[in-house]
C-alpha positions in Angstrom: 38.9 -38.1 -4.6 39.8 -34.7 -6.5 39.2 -34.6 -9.8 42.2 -33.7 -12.4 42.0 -30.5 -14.3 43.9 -29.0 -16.7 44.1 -25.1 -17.4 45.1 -23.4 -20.4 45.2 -19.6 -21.5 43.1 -18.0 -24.3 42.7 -14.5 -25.6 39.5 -13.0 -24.6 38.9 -9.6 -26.2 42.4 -8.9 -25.5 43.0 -10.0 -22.2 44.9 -13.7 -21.6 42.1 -15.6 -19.8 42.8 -18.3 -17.9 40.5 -21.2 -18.1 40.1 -24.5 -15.9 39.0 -28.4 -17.7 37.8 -31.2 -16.0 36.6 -34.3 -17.8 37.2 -35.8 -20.8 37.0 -33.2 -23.9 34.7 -35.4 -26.0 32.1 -35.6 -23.3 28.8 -33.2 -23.2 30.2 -29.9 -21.9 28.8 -27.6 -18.6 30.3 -24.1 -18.4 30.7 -22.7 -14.6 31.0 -19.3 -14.2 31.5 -18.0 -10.7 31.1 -14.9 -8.3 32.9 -11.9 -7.1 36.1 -12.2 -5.5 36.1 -16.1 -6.3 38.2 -18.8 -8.7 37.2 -21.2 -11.0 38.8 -23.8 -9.3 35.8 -22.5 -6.8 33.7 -25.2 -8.5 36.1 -28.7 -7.5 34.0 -29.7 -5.0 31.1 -30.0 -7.3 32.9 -31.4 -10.1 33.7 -34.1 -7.7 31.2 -35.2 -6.8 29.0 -34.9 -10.4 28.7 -38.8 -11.5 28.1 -38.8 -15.2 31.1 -38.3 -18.3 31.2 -34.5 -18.4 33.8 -32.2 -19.5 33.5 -28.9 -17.4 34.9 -26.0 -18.5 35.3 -22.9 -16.4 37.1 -19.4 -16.6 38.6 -16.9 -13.9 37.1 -14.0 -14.6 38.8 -10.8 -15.4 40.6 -9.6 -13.2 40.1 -12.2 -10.6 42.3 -15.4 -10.5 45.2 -16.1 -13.2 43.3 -13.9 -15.4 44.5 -10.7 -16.8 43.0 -7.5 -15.0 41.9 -4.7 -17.1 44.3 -2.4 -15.7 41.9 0.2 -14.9 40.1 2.0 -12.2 36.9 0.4 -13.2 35.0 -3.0 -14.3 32.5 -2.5 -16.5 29.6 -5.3 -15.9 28.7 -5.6 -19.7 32.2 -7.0 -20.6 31.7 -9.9 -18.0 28.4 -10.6 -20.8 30.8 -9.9 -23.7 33.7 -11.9 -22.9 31.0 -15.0 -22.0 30.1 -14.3 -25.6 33.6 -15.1 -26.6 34.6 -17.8 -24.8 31.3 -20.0 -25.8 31.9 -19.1 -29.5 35.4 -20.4 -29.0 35.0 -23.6 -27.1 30.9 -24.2 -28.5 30.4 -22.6 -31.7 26.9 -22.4 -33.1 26.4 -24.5 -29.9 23.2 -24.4 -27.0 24.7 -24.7 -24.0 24.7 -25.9 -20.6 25.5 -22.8 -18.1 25.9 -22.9 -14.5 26.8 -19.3 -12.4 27.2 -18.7 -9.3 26.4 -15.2 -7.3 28.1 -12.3 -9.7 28.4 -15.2 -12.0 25.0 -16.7 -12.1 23.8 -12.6 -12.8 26.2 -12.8 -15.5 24.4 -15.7 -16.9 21.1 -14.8 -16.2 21.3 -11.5 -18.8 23.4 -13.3 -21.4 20.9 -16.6 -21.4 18.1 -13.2 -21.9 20.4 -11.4 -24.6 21.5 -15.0 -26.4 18.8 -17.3 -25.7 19.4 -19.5 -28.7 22.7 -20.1 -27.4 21.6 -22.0 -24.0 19.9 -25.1 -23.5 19.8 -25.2 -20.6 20.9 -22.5 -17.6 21.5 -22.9 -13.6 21.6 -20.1 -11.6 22.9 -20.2 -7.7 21.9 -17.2 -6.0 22.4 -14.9 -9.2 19.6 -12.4 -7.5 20.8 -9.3 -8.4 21.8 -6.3 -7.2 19.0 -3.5 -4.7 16.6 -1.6 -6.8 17.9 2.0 -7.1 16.2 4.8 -7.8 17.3 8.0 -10.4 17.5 10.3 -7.6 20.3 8.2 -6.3 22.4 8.8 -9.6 24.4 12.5 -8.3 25.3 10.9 -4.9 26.5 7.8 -6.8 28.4 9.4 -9.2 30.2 12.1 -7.1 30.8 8.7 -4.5 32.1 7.2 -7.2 34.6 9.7 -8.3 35.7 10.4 -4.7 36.9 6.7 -4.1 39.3 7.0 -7.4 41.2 9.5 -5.6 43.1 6.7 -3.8 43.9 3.6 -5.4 42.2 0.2 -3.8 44.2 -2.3 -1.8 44.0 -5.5 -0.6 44.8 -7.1 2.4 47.9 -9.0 2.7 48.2 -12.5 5.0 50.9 -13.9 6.4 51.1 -17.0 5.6 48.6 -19.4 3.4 47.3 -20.5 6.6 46.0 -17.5 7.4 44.3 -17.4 4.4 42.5 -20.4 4.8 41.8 -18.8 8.2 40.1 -16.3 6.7 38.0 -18.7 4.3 36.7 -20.2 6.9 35.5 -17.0 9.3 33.5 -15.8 6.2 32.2 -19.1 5.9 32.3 -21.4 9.1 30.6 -24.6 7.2 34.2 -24.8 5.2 36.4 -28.0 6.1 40.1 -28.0 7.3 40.9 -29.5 4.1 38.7 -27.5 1.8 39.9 -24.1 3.0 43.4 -25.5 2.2 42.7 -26.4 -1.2 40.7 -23.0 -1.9 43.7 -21.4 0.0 46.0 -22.8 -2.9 43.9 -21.0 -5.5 42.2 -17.7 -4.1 45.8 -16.5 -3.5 49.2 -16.4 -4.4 52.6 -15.4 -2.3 54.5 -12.1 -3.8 58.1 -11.1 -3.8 58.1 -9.9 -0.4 57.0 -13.5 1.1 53.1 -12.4 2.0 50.2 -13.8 0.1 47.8 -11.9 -1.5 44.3 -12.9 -2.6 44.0 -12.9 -6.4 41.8 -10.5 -7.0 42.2 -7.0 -8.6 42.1 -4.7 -6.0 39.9 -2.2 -8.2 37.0 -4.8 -8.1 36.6 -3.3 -4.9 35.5 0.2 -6.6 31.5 0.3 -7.3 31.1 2.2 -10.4 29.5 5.0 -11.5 26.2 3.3 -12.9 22.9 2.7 -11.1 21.7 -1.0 -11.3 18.8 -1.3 -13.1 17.0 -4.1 -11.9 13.7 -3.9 -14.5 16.3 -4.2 -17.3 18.1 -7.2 -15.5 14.2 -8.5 -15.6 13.6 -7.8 -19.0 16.3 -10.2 -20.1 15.1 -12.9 -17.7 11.7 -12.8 -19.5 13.4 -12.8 -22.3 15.1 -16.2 -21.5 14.0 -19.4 -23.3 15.7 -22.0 -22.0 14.7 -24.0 -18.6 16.5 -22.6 -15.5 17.0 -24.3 -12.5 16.9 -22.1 -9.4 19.3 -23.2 -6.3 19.6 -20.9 -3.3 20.8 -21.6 0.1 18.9 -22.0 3.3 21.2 -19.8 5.3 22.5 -17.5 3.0 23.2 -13.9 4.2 22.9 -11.7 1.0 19.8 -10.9 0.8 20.1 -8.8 3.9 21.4 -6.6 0.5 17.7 -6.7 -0.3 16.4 -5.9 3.4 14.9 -7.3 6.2 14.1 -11.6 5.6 10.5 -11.3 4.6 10.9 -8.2 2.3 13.6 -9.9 0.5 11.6 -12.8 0.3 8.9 -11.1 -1.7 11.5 -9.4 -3.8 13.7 -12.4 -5.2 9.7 -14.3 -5.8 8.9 -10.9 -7.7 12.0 -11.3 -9.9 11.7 -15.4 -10.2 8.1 -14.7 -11.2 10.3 -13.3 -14.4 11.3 -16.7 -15.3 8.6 -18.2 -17.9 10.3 -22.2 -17.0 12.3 -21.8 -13.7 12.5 -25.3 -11.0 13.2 -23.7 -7.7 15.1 -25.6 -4.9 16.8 -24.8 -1.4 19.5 -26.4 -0.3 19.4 -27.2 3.9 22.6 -26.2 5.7 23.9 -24.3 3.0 25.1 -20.6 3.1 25.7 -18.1 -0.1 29.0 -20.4 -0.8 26.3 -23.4 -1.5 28.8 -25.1 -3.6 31.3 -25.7 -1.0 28.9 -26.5 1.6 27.0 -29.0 -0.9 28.4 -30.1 -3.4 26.9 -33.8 -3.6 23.3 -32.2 -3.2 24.0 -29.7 -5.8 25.5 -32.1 -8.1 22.6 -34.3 -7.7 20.3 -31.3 -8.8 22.6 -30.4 -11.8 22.8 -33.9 -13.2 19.2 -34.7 -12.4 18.2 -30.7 -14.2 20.7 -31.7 -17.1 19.5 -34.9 -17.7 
């Protein structure tokens, strides 16, 4: 059984945000944030299968979704942090929260429950590792990259039909039903004038930028955070192959979740980097069970 929701728009910073309800607006609230190239409506499966009285609230990011893109060449990663800021102190003011992220989302949540931590209570991160550590030598090559690739505006691909799109859900990620790829299908992309459909996503997201990640920074607001995190990576995800071969990633995301002064660590079995489409039930068990 899908679960109802209910969207409306608010200014964020200047930019019309769109953001996704589920659950009644009295009951104890859970923000979801999500990843790269993803929805808010990303989390239905999840919300579907959570059992207690819950009101979820959830955003598209900017840029991604019905949300407004910047409408420039570049995202900036602190304005993800900022415009979190904003939309907590709208919908929770003065208020700990419960925040869930996932991937680019659960990094996002990770440095803002660091920067803020007397505004969550409680913080879940899925696969919110981070990003390869760089070193400053790298910086010229990655600026002059950098300004090479705004010579020519980014593009995406368009599909055919919405079919095809659901196609293509399910090649990067074989574990999704028939009937889930349809439904993601009806909200990762939207059909233009000239009858194609075309993921809903700014295009420029595809641009790195010019900056080096640091990751000891991203580390000193993790030890900075107060509040118990709960830890949820997948089995078979294939991201870390950002981080290098299996076992060296291994010791790298325990070096960073050594960071963590509270952290409850779980993997879920046949699971990739998408874990919340893959298992939502378990996931929703760990949530409620983390929450409660």
């Amino acid at each position: 059984m899908i679960t109802p929701s209910r969207s409306e728009w608010l200014d964020v910073r200047g930019l019309q945000y769109l953001v996704r309800h589920w659950g009644r607006p009295g009951a104890p609230k859970l923000f979801m944030v999500h990843g790269w190239m993803d929805v808010s409506a990303s989390f239905q499966f999840v919300v579907d299968c959570l059992r207690g009285d819950w009101h979820v609230i959830a955003p598209d990011w900017r840029g991604f979704g019905l949300s407004e893109r910047n409408g420039t060449d570049t995202y900036w990663f602190p304005d993800y942090l900022a415009d979190l800021d904003a939309i907590l102190d709208h919908y929770s003011p003065g208020e700990a929260v419960n925040l869930l992220g996932h991937s680019m989302g659960g990094n996002v949540a990770g440095l803002y429950a660091g920067v803020r931590p007397a505004r969550i209570a409680r913080l879940i991160n899925l696969e919110g590792f981070g990003l390869p550590t760089t070193r400053p030598e790298q910086a010229p090559a990655r600026y002059a990259a950098w300004l090479d690739q705004l010579r020519e505006a980014a593009t995406m691909r368009p599909y055919p039909s919405r079919e095809a799109v659901a196609a293509r859900l399910q090649k990067t990620n074989p574990r999704l039903s028939d009937e889930r790829a349809d439904f993601l299908s009806r909200h990762w992309a939207a059909q233009n004038a000239a009858g194609e459909w075309e993921i809903l996503g700014d295009p420029a997201h595809k641009q790195f930028g010019p900056l080096l990640y640091q990751v000891e920074e991203t580390l000193a607001c993790w030890r900075a955070i107060t509040a118990p995190v709960l830890w949820v990576e997948a089995a078979d995800t294939d991201v870390w192959k950002w981080l290098g071969p299996k076992e060296q990633a291994r010791i790298e995301v325990d070096r960073r979740l050594a960071n963590l002064a509270n952290v409850s660590t779980h993997t879920l079995d046949d699971a990739g980097h998408m874990l919340h489409h893959d298992q939502p039930a378990e996931l929703a068990r760990l949530i409620e069970d983390f929450l409660a």
